[in-house]
C-alpha positions in Angstrom: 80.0 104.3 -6.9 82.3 106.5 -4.7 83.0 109.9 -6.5 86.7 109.5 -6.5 86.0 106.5 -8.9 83.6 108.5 -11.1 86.0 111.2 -11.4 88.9 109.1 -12.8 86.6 106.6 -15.0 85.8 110.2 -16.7 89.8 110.7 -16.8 90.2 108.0 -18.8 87.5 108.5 -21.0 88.5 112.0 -21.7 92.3 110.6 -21.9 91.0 108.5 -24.4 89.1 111.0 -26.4 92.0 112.8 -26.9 94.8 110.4 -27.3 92.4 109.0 -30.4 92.3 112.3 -32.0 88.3 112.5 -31.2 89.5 115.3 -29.3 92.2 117.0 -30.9 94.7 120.1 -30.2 92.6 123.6 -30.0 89.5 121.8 -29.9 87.3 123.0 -26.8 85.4 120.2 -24.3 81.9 120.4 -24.2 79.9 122.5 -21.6 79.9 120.5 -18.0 76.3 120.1 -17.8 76.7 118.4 -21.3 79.7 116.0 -20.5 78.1 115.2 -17.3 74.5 113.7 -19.5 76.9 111.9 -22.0 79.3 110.6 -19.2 76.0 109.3 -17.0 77.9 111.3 -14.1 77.4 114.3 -11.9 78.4 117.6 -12.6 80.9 117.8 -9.7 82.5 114.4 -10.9 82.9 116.2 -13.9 84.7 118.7 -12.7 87.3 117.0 -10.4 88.0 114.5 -13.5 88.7 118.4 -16.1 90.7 119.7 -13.1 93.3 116.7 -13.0 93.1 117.1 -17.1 94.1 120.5 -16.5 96.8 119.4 -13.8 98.4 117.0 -16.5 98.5 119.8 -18.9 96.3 117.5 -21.0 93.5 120.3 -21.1 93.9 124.5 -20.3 90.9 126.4 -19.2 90.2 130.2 -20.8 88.1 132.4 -18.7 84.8 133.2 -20.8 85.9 130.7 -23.3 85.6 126.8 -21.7 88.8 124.4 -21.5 90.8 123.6 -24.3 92.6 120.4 -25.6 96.3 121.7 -24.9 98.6 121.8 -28.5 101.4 121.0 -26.8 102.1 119.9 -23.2 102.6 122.4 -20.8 105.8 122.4 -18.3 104.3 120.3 -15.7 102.9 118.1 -18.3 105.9 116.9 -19.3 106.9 114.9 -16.5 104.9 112.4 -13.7 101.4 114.0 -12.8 102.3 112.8 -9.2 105.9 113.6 -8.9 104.2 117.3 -9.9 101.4 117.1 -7.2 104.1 115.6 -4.8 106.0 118.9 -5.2 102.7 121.3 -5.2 102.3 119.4 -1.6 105.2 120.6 -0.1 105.0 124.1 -1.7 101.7 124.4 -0.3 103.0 123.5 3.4 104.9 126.3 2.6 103.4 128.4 1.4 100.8 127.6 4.3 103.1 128.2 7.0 104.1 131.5 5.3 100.5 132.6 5.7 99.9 131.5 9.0 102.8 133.7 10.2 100.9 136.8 8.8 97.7 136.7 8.1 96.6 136.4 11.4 98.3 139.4 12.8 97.5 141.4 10.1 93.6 140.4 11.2 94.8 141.4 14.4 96.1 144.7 13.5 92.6 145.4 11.4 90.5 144.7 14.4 92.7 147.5 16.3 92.7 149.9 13.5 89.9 149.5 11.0 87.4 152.5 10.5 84.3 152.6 8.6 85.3 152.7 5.2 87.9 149.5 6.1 84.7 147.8 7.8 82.0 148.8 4.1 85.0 147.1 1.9 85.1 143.9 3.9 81.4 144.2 4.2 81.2 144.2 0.1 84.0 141.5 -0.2 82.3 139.6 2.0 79.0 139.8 0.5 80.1 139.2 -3.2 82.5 136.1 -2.0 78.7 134.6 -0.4 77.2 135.3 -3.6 79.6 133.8 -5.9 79.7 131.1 -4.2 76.1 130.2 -4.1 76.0 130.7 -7.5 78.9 128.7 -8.4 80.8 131.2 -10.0 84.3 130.4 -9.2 85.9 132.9 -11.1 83.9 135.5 -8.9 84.3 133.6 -6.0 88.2 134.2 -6.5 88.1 137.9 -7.2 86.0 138.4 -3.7 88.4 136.2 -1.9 91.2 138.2 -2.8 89.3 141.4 -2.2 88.6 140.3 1.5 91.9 139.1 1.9 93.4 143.1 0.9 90.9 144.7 2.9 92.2 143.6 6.3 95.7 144.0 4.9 94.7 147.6 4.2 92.6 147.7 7.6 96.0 147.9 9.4 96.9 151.2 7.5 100.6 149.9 7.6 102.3 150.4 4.4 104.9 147.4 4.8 102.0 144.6 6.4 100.3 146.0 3.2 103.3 145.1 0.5 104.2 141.9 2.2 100.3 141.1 1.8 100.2 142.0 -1.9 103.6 139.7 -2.2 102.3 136.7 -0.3 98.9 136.8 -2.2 100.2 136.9 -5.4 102.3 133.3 -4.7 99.5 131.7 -3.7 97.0 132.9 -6.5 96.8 129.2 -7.8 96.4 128.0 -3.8 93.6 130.4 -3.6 92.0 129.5 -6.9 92.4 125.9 -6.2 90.7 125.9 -2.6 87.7 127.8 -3.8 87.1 125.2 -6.9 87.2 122.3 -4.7 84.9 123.8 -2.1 82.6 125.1 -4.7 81.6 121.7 -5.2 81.4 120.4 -1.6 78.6 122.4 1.0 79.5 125.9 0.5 80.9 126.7 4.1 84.1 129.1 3.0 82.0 132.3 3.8 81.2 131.0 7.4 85.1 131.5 8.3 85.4 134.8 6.7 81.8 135.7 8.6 83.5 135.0 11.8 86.7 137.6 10.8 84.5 140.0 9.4 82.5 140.1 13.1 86.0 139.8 14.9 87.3 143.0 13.1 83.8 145.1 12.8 83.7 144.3 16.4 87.5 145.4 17.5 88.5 142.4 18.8 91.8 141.6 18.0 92.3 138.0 20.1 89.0 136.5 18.1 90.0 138.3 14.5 93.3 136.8 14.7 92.3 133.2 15.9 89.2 133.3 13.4 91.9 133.8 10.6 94.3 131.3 12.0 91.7 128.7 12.2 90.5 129.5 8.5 94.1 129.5 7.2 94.3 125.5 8.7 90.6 124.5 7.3 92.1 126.0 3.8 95.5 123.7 4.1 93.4 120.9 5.0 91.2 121.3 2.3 93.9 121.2 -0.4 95.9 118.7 0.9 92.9 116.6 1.0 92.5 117.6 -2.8 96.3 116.6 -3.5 95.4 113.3 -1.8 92.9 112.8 -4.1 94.5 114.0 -7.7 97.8 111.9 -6.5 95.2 108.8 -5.9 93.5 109.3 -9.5 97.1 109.3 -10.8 98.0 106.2 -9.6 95.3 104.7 -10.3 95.7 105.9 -14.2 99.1 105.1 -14.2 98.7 101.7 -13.0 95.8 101.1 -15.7 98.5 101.8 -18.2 100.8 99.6 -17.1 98.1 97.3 -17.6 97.1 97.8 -20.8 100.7 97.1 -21.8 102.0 97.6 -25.5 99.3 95.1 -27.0 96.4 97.5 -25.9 98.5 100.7 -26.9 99.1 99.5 -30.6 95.3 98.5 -30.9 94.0 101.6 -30.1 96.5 103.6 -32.7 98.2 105.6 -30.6 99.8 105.3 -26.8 99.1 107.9 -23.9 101.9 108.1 -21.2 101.1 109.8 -18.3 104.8 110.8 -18.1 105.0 112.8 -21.5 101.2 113.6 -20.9 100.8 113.5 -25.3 99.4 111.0 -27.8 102.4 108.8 -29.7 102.9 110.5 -33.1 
């Protein structure tokens, strides 16, 4: 069975599990190894099918703590999971193109200015991003990203490339988070553009740093527009499975789940 299909068959089992109360508000999923043996279904299915939970509002991850069954609807879960990811698409193209227009020359500037201590932090970014990653630790894998990402801003030793780096990263902080998860779980190759920068800088080339980050920057957007694709197809495919079901399968089960108020009926 094609993952995509896995993913949202665990969707709607979780959907169910908490529109029946057998999950309920507060109460925290089980472990992902642990869903994956009772849901007969890979861990990386898993977690695809707990990130568009988390998406819909449905379910809201604490770091050291696991996801939790949301007691209310968050902001985005109260209206369509697709008109939501239909508007996180064109805010990432956005926010895409706003990178693109800096990051590379701020690569570029690094390369040209960068000493030894610039060169040792990338180094150590670098190194913890290749770890994380390997180990699946996304959380970690974040926190290094970001850290590689400020040393070349702070490579260029200007203070204004510097605050309009910090400004930029921090809008896309959930673009960053959400292109690491979904490439923790495919072959880990995130590390092999950053390599390519790292060498591009350590070596003072300017031309190669800034077309290393440039092509990175496009294999991120196409990575999470492939992952909208994907969510937006899982939500049609719920939504039309509810539509479905129609009010004779609602009122047997007890109590309705609308993907547009993202809540079980009271």
């Amino acid at each position: 069975m094609p993952h995509s299909k896995v993913s949202d068959r665990i969707v709607r089992q979780l959907q169910h599990r908490i529109a029946t109360g057998e999950l309920k508000p507060g109460d925290r999923l089980p472990p992902e190894r642990q869903l994956a043996t009772s849901l007969g279904a890979s861990r990386a299915s898993v977690r695809e099918a707990v990130r568009v939970l988390e998406l819909s509002g449905l379910v809201s991850p604490r770091h050291g703590e696991g996801t939790f069954v949301q007691a209310r609807p968050t902001a985005a879960a109260g209206k369509s999971l697709s008109q939501f990811l239909q508007r996180e698409r064109e805010r990432l193209v956005d926010l895409s193109q706003a990178r693109l227009a800096l990051e590379p020359r701020l690569a570029s500037l690094a390369a040209e200015h960068a000493n030894r201590d610039d060169i040792e932090r990338l180094r150590q970014a670098l190194y913890a991003e290749i770890n994380n990653i390997r180990g699946h630790d996304v959380e970690g894998a974040l926190v290094a990203d970001r850290a590689f990402h400020l040393a070349i801003a702070e490579a260029t030793h200007s203070p204004t490339f510097m605050m309009l780096h910090t400004y930029l990263s921090d809008l896309v902080a959930d673009i960053r988070r959400e292109a690491i998860f979904n490439e923790s779980r495919r072959t880990p190759a995130r590390h092999v553009d950053h390599q390519a920068i790292f060498k591009a800088i350590a070596a003072g080339d300017a031309s190669k740093a800034e077309a290393a980050m440039r092509l990175h920057l496009k294999h991120v957007e196409g990575l999470l527009i492939d992952a909208l694709q994907a969510y937006q197809q899982t939500a049609a495919g719920l939504s039309a499975s509810k539509r479905a079901r129609g009010p004779r399968a609602r009122q047997k089960s007890g109590s309705a789940f609308s993907l547009t108020g993202l809540r079980a009926a009271d």
